[in-house]
The first five atom37 places (N, CA, C, CB, O) and aatype in JSON, in Angstrom:
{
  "aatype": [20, 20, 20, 20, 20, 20, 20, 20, 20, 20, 20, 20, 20, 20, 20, 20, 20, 20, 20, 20, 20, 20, 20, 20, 20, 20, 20, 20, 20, 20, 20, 20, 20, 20, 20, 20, 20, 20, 20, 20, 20, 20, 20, 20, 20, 20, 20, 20, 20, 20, 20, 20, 20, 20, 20, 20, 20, 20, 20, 20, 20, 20, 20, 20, 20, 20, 20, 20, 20, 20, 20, 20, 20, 20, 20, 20, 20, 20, 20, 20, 20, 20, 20, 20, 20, 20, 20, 20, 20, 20, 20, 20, 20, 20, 20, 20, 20, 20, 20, 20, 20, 20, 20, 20, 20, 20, 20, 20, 20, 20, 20, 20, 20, 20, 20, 20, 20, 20, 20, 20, 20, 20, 20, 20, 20, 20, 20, 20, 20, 20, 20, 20, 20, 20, 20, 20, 20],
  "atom_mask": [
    [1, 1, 1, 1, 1],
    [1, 1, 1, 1, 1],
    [1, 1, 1, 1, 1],
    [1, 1, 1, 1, 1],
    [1, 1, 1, 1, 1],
    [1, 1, 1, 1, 1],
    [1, 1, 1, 1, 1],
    [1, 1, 1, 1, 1],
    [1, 1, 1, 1, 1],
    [1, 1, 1, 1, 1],
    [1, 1, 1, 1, 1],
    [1, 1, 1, 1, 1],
    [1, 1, 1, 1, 1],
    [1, 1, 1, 1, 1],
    [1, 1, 1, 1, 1],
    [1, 1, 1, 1, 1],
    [1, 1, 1, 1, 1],
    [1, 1, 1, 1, 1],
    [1, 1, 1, 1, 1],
    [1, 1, 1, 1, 1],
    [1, 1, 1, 1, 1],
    [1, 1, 1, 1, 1],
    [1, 1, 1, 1, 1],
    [1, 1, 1, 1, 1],
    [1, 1, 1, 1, 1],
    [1, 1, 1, 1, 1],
    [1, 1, 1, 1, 1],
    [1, 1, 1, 1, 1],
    [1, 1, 1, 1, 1],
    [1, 1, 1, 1, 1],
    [1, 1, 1, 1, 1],
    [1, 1, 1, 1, 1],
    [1, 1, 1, 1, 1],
    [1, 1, 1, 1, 1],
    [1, 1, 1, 1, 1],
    [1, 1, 1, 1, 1],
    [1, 1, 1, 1, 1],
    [1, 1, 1, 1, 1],
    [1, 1, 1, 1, 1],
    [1, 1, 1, 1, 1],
    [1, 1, 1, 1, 1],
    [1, 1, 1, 1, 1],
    [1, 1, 1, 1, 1],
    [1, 1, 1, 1, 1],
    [1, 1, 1, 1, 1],
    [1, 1, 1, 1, 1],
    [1, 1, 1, 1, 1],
    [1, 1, 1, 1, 1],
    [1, 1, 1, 1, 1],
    [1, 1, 1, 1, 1],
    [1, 1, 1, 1, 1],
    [1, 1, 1, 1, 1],
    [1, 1, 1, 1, 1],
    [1, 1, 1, 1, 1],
    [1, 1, 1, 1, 1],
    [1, 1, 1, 1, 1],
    [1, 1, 1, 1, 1],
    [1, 1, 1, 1, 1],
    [1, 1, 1, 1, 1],
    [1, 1, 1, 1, 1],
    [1, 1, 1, 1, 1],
    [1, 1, 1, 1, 1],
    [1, 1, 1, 1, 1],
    [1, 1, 1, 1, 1],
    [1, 1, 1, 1, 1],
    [1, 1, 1, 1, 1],
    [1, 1, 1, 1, 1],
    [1, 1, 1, 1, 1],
    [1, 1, 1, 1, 1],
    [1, 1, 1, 1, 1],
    [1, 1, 1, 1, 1],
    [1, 1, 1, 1, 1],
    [1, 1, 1, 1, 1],
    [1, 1, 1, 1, 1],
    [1, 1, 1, 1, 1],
    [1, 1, 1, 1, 1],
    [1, 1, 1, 1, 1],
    [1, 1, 1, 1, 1],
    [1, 1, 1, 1, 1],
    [1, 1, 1, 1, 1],
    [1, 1, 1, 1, 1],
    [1, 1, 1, 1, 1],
    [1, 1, 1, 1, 1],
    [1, 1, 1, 1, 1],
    [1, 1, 1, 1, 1],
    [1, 1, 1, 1, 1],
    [1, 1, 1, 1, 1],
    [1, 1, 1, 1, 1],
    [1, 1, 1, 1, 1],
    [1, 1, 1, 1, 1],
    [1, 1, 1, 1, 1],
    [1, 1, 1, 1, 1],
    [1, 1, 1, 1, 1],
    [1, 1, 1, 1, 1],
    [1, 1, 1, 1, 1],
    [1, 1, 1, 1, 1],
    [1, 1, 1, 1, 1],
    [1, 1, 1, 1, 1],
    [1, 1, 1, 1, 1],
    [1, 1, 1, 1, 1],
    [1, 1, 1, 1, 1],
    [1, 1, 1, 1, 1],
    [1, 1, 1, 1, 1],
    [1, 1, 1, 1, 1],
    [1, 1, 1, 1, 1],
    [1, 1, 1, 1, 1],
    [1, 1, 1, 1, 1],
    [1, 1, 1, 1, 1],
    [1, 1, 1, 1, 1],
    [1, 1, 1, 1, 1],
    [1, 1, 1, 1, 1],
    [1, 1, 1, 1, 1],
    [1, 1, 1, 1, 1],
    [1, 1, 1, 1, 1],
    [1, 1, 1, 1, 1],
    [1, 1, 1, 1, 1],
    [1, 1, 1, 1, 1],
    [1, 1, 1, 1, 1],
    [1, 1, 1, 1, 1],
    [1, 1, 1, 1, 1],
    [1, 1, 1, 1, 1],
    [1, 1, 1, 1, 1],
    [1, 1, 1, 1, 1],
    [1, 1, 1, 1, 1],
    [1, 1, 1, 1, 1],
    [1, 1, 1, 1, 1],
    [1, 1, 1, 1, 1],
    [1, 1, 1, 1, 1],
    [1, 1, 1, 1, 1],
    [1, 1, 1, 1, 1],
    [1, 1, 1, 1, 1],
    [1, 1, 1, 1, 1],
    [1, 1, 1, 1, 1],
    [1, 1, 1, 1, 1],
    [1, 1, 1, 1, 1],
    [1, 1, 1, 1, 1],
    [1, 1, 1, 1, 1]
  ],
  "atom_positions": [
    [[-15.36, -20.08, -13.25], [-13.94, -19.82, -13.44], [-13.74, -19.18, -14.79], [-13.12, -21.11, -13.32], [-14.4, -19.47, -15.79]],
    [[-12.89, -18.4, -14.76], [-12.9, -17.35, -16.2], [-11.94, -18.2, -16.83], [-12.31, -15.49, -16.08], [-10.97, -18.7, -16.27]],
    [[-12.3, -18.38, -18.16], [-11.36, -19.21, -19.25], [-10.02, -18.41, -19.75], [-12.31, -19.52, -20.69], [-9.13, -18.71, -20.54]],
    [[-10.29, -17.08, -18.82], [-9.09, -16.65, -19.34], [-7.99, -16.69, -19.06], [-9.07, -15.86, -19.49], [-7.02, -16.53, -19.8]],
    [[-8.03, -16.95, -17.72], [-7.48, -17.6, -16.56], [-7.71, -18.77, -16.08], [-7.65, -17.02, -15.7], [-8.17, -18.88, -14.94]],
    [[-7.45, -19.76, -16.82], [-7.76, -21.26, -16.37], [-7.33, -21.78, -15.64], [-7.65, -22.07, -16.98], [-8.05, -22.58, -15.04]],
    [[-5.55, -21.59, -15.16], [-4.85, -22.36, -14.49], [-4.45, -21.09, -12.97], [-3.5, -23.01, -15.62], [-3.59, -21.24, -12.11]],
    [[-5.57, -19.81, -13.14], [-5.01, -19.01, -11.44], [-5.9, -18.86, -11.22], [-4.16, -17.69, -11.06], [-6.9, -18.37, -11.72]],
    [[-5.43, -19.57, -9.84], [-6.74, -19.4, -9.09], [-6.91, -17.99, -8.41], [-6.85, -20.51, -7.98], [-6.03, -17.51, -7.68]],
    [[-8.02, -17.41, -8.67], [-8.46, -16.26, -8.11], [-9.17, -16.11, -6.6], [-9.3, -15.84, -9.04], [-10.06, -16.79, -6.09]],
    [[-8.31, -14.8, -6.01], [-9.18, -15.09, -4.4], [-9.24, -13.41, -4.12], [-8.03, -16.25, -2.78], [-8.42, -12.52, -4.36]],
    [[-10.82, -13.41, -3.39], [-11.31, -12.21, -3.57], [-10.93, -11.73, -1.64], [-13.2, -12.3, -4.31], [-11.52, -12.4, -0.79]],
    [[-10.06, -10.72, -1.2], [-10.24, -11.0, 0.38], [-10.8, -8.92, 0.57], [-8.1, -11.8, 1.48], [-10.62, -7.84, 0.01]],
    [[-11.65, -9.67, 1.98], [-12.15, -8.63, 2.17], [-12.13, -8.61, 4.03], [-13.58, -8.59, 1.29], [-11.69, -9.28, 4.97]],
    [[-12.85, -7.44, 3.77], [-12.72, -6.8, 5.29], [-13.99, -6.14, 5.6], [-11.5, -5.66, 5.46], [-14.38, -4.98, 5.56]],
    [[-14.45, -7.17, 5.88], [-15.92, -7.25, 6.59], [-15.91, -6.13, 7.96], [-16.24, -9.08, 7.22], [-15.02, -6.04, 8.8]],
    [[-17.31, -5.25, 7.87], [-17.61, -4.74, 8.78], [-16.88, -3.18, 9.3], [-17.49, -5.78, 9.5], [-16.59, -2.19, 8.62]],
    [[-16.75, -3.39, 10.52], [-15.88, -1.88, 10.59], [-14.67, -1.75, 11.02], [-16.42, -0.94, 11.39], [-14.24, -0.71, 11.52]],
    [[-13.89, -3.02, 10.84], [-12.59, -2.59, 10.99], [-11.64, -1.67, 10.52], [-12.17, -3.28, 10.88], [-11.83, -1.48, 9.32]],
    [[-10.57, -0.93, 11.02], [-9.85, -0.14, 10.84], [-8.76, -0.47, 10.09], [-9.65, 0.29, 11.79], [-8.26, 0.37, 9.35]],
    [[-8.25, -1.73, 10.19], [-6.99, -2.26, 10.05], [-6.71, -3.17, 9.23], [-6.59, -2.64, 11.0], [-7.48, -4.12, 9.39]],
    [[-5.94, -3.34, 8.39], [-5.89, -3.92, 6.96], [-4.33, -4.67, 6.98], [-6.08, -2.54, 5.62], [-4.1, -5.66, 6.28]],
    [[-3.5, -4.17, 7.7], [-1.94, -4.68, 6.98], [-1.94, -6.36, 6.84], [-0.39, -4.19, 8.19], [-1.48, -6.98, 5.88]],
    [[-2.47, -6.85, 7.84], [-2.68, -8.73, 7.43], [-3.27, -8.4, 6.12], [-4.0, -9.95, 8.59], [-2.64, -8.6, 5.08]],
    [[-4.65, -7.83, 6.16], [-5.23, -8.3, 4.78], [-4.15, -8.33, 4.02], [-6.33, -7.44, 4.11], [-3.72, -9.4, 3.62]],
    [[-3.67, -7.38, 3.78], [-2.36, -6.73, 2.51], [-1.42, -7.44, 2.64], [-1.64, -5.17, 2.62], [-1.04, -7.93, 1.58]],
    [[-0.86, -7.73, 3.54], [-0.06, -9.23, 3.71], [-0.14, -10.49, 3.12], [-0.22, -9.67, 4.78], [0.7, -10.92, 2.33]],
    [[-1.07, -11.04, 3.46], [-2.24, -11.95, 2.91], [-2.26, -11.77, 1.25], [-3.82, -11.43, 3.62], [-1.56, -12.61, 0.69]],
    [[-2.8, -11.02, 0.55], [-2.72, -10.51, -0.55], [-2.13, -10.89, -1.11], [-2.59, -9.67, -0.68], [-2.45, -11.79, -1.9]],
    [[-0.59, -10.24, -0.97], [0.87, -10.2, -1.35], [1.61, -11.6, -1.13], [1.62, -9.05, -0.48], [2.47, -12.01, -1.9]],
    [[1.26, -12.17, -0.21], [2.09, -13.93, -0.32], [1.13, -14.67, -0.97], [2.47, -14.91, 1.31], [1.5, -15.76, -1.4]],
    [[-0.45, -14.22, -1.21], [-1.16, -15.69, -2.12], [-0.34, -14.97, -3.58], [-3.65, -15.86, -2.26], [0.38, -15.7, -4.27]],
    [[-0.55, -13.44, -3.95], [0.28, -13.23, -5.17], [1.9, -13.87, -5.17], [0.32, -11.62, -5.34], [2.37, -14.51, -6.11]],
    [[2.37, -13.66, -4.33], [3.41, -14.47, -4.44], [3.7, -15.75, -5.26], [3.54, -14.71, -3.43], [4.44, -16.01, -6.2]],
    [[2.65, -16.55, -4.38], [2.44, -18.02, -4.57], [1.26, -17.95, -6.14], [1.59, -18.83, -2.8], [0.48, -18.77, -6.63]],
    [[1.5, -17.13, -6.34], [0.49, -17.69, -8.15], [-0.52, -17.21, -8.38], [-0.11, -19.19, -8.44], [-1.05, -17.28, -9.49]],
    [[-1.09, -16.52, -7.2], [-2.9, -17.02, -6.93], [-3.26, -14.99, -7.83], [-3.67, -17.4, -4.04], [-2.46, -14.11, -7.48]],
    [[-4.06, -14.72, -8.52], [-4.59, -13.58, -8.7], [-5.22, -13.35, -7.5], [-5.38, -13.48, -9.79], [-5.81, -14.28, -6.96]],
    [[-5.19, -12.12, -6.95], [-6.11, -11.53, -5.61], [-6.61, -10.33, -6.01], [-5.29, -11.25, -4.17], [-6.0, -9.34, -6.42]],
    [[-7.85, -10.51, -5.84], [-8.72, -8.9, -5.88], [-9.14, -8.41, -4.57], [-10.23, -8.93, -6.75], [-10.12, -8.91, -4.01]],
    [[-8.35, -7.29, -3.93], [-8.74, -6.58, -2.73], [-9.61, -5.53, -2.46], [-7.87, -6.2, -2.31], [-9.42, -4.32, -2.62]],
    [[-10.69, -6.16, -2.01], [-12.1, -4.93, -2.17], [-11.5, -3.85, -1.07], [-14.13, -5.67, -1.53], [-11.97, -2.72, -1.18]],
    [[-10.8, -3.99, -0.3], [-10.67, -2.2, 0.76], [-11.31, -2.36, 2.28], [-11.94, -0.59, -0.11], [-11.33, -3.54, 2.64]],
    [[-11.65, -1.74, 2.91], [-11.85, -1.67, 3.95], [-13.77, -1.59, 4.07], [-10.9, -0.51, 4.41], [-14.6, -1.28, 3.21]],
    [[-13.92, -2.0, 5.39], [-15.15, -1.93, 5.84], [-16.71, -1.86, 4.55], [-14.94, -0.59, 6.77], [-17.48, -0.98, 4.18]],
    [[-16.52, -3.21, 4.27], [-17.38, -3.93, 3.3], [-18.31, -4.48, 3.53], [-16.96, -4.68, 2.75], [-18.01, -5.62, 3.91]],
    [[-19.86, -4.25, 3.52], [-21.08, -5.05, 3.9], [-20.68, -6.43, 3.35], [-22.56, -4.46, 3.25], [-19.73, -6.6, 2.58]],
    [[-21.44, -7.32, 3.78], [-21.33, -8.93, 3.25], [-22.67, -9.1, 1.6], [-22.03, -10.28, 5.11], [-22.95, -10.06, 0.88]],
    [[-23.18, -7.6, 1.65], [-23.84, -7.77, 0.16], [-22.43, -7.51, -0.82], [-25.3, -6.4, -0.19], [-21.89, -8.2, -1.68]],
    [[-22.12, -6.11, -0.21], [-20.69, -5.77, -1.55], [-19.78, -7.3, -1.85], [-19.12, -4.29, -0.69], [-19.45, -7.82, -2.91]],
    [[-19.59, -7.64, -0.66], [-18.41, -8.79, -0.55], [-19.15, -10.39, -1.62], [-18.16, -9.27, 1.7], [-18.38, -11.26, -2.02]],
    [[-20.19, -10.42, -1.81], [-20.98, -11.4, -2.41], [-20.81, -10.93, -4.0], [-22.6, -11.42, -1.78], [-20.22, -11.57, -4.87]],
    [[-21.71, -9.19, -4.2], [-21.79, -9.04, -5.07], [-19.72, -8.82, -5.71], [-23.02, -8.0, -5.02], [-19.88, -8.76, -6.93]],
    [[-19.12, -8.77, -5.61], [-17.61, -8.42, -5.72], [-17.13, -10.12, -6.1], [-16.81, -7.61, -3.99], [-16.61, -10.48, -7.15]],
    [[-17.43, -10.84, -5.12], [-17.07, -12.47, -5.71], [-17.48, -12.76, -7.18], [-17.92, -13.69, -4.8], [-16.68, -13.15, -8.02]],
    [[-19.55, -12.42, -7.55], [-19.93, -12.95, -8.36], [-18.84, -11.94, -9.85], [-21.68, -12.96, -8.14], [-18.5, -12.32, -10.97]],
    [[-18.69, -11.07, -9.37], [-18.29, -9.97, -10.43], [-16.69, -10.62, -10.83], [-18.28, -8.09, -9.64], [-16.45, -10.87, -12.01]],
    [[-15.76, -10.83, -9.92], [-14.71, -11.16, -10.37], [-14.41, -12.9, -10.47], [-13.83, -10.39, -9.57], [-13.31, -13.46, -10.49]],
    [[-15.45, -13.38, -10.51], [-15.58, -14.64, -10.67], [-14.38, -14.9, -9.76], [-15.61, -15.18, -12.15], [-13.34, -14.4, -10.21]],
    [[-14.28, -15.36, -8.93], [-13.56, -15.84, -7.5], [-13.51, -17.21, -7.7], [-14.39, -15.49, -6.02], [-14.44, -17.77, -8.27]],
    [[-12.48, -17.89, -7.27], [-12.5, -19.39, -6.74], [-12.59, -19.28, -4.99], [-10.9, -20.31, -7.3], [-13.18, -20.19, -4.4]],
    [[-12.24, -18.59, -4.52], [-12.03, -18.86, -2.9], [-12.33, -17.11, -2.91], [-10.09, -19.68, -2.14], [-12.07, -16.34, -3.83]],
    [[-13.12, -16.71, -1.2], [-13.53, -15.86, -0.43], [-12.43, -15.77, 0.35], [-14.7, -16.11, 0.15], [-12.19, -16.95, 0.58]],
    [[-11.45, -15.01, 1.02], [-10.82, -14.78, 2.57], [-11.33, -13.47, 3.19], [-9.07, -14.66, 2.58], [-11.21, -12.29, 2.86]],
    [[-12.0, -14.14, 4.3], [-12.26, -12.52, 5.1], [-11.28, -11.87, 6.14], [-13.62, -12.56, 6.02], [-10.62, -12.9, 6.31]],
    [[-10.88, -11.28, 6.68], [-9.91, -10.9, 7.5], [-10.98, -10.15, 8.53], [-8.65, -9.99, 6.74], [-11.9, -9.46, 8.07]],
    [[-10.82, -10.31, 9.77], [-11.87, -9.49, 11.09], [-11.07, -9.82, 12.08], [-13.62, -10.05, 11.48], [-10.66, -10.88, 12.54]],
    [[-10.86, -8.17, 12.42], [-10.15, -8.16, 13.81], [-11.44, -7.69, 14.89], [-8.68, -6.91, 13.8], [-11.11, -7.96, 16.04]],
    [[-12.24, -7.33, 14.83], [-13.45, -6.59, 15.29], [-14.26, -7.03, 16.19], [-14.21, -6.36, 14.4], [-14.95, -6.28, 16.89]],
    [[-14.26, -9.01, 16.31], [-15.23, -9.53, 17.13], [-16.5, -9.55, 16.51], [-15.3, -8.84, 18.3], [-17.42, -10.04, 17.17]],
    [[-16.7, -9.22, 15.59], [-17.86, -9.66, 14.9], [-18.02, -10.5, 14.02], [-18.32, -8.94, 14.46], [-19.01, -10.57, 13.29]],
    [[-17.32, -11.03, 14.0], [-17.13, -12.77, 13.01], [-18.52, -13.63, 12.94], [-15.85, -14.1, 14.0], [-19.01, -14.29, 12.03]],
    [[-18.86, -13.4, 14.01], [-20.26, -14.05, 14.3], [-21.42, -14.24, 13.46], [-20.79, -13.44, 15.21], [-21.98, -15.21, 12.96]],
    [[-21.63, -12.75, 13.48], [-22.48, -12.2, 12.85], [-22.17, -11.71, 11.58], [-22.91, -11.41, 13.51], [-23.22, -11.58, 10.95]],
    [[-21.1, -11.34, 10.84], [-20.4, -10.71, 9.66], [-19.93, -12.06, 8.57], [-18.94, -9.73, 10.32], [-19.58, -11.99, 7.39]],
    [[-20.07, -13.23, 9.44], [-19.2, -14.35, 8.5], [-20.24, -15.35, 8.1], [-17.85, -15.22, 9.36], [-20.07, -15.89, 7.01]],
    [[-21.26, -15.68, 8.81], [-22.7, -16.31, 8.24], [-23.42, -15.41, 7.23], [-23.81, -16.54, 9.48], [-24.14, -15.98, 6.41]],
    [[-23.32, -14.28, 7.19], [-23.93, -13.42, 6.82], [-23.16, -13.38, 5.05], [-23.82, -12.16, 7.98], [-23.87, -13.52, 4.05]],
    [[-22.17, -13.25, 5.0], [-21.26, -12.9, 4.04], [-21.72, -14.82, 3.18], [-19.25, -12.37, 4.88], [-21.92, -15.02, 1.98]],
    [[-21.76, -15.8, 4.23], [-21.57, -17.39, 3.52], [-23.28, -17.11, 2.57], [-21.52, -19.28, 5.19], [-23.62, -17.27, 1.4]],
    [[-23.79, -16.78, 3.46], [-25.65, -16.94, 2.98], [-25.28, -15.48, 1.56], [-27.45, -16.17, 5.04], [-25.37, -15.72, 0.35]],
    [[-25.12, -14.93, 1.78], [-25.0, -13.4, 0.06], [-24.87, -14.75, -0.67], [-23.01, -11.72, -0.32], [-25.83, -15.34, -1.17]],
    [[-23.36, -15.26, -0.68], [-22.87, -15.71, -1.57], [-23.5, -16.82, -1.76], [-21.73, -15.75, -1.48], [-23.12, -17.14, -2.89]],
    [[-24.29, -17.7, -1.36], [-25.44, -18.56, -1.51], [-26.22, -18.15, -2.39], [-26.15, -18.75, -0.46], [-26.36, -18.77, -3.45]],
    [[-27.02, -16.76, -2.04], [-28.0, -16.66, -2.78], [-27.44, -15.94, -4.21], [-29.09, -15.93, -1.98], [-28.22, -15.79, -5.15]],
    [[-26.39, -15.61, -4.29], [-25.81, -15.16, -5.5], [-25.26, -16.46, -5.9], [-24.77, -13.96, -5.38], [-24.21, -16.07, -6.41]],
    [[-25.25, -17.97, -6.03], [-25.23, -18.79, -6.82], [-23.66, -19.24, -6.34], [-25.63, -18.28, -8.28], [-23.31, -20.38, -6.64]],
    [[-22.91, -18.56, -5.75], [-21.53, -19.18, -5.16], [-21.85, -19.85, -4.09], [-20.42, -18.21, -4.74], [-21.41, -19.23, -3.13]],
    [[-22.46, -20.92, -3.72], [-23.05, -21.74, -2.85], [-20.82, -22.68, -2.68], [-24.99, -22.89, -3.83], [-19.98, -22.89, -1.8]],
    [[-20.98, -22.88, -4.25], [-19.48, -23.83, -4.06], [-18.13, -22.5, -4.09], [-19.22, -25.25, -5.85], [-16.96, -22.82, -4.29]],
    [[-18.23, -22.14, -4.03], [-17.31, -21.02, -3.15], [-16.64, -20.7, -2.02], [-17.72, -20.29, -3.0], [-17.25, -19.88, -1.34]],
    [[-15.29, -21.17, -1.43], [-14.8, -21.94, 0.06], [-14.93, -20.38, 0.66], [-12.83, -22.93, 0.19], [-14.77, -19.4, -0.07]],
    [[-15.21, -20.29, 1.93], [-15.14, -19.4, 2.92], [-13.34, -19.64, 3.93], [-16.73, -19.76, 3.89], [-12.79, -20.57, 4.53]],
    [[-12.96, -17.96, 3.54], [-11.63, -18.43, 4.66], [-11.51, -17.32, 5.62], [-9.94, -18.63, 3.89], [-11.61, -16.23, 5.06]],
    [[-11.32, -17.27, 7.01], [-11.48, -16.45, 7.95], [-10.28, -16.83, 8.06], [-12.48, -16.46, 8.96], [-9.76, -17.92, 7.81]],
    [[-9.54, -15.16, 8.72], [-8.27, -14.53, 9.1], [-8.47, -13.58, 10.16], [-7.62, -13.86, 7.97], [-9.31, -12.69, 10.02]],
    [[-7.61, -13.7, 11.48], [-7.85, -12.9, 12.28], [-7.72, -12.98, 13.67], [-8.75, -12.66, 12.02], [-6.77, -13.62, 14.12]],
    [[-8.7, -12.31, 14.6], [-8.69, -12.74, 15.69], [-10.07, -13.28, 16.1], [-8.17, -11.81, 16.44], [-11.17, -12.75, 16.27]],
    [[-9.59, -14.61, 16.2], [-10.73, -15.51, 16.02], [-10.88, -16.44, 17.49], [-10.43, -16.51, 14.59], [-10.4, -17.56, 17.3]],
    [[-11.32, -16.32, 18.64], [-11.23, -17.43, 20.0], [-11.47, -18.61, 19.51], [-12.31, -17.25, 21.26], [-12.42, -18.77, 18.74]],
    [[-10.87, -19.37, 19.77], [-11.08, -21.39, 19.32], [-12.24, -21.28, 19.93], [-9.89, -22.98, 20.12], [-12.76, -20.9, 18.88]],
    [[-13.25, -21.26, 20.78], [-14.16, -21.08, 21.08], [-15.22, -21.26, 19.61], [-13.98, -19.9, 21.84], [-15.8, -22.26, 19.18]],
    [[-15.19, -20.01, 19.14], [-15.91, -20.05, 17.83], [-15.45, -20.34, 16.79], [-16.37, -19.14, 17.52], [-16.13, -19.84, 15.89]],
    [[-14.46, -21.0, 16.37], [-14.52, -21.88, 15.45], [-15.0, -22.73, 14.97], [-14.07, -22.16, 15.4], [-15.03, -22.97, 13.76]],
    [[-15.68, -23.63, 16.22], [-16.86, -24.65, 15.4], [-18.11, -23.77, 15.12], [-17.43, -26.11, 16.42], [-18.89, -24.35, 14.37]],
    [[-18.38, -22.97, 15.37], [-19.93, -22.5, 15.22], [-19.25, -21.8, 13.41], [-20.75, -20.93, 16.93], [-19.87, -21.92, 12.36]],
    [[-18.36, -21.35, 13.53], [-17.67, -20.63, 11.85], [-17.8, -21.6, 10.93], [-15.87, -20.19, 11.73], [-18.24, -21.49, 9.78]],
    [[-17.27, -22.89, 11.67], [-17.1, -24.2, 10.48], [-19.09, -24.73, 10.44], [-15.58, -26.04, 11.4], [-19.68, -25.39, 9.58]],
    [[-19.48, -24.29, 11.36], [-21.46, -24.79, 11.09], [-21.53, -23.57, 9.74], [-23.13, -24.18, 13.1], [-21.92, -23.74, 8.58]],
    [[-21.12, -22.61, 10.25], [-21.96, -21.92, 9.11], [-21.29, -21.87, 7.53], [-22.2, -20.35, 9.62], [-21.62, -21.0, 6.72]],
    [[-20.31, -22.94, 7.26], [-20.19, -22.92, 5.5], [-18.58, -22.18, 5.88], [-21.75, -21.63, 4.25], [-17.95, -21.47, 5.09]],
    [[-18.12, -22.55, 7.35], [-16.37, -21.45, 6.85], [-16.04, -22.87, 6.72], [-15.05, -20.08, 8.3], [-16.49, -23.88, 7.28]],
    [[-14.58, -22.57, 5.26], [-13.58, -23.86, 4.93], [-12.51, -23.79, 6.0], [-12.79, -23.8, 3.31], [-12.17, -24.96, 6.15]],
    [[-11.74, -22.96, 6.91], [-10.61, -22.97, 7.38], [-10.64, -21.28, 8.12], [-9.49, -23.39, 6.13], [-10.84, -20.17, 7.63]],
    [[-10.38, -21.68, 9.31], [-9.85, -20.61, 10.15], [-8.18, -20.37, 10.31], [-10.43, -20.89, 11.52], [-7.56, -21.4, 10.59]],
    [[-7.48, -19.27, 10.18], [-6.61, -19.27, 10.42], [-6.38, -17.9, 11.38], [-6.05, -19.55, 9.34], [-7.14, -16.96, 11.14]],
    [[-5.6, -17.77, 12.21], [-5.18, -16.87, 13.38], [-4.3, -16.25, 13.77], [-5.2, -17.2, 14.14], [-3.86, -17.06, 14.58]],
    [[-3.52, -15.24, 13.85], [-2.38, -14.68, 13.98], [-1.39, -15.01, 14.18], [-2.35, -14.12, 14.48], [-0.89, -15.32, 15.26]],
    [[-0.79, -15.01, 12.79], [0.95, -15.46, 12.87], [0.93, -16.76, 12.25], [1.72, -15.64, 14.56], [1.88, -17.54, 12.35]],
    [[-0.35, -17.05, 11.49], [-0.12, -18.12, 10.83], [0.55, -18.09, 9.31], [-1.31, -18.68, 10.86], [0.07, -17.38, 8.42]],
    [[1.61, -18.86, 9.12], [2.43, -19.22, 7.97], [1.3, -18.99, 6.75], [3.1, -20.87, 8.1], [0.25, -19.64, 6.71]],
    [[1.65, -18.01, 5.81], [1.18, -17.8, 4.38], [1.35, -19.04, 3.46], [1.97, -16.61, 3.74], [0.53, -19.55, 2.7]],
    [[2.67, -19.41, 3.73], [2.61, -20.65, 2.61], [1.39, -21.94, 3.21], [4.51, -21.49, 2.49], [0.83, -22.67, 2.39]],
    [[1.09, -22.05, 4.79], [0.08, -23.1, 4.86], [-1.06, -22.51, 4.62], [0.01, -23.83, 6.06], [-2.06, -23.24, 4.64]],
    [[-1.22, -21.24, 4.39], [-2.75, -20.57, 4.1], [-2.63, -20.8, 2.17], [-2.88, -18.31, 4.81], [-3.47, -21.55, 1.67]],
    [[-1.76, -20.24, 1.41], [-1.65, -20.85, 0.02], [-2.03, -22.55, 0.23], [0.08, -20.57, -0.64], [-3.06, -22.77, -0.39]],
    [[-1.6, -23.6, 0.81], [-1.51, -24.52, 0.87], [-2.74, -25.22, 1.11], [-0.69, -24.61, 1.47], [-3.03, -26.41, 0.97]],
    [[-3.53, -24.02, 1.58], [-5.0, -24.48, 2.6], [-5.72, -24.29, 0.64], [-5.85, -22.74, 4.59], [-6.03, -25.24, -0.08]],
    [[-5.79, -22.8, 0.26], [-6.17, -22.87, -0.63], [-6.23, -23.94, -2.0], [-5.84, -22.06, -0.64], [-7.14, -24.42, -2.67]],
    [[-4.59, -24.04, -1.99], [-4.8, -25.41, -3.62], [-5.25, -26.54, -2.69], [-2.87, -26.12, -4.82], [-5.97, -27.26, -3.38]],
    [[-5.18, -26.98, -1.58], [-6.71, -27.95, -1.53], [-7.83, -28.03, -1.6], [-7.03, -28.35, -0.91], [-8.34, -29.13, -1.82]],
    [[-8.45, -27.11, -1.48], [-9.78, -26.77, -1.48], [-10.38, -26.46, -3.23], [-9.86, -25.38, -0.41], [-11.46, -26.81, -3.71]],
    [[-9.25, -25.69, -3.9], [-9.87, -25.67, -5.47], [-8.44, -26.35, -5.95], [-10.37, -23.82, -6.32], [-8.79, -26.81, -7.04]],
    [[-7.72, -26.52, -5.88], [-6.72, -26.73, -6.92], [-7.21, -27.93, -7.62], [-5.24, -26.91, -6.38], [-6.19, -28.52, -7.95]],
    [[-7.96, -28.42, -7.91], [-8.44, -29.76, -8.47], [-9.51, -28.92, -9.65], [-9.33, -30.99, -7.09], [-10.16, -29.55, -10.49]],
    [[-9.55, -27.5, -9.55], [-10.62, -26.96, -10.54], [-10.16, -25.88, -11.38], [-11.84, -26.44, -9.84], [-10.74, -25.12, -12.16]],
    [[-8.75, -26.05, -10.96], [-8.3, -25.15, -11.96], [-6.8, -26.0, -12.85], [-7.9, -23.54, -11.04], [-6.22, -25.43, -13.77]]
  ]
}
């Protein structure tokens, strides 16, 4: 956590893979800024190395990925293990999107903190966040 910023929590959201479509992300964005939080938005269609190396760089408290694409599968284990081996092991994973309840437990096996799904309330996604770190900042 950067001392320079002690008390905001920082959240890095990205957009894994090859999606086209961003306005949630930017949505997303704009109500955690709302709610306090610094957000750094890496852009569109981001390997899960950039998305690791981009956390360690802006020192992140919380990850959100956004995937409309169907590749969650494969794009969101992938993105938890970078950030493992880049030393953010304690670093919460948050998926946004279109996600089947189906795979949600296999998301929550691989290291995701919280799924959330279209049309879900920003203030309970802020809300999801200060539980998960608000005790560390």
């Amino acid at each position: 956590m950067s001392s320079t910023a002690a008390s905001t929590i920082r959240v890095l959201i990205a957009k894994p893979g090859l999606d086209g479509h961003d306005r949630g992300a930017k949505v997303i964005a704009r109500a955690l800024r709302d709610a306090g939080m610094e957000v750094i938005y890496t852009g569109l269609r981001q390997t899960p190395e950039m998305i690791a190396e981009a956390a360690l760089q802006e020192d992140v408290d919380v990850v959100g990925l956004s995937i409309l694409s169907g590749a969650h599968l494969a794009l969101v284990p992938r993105v938890r293990q970078m950030l493992d081996e880049q030393g953010l092991a304690d670093v919460p994973v948050l998926v946004g999107g279109i996600i089947p309840d189906e795979d949600i437990p296999t998301l929550e096996q691989a290291g995701v903190a919280a799924v959330f799904g279209p049309g879900t309330n920003t203030e309970e996604i802020a809300k999801r966040i200060h539980e998960l770190v608000g005790d560390k900042v």
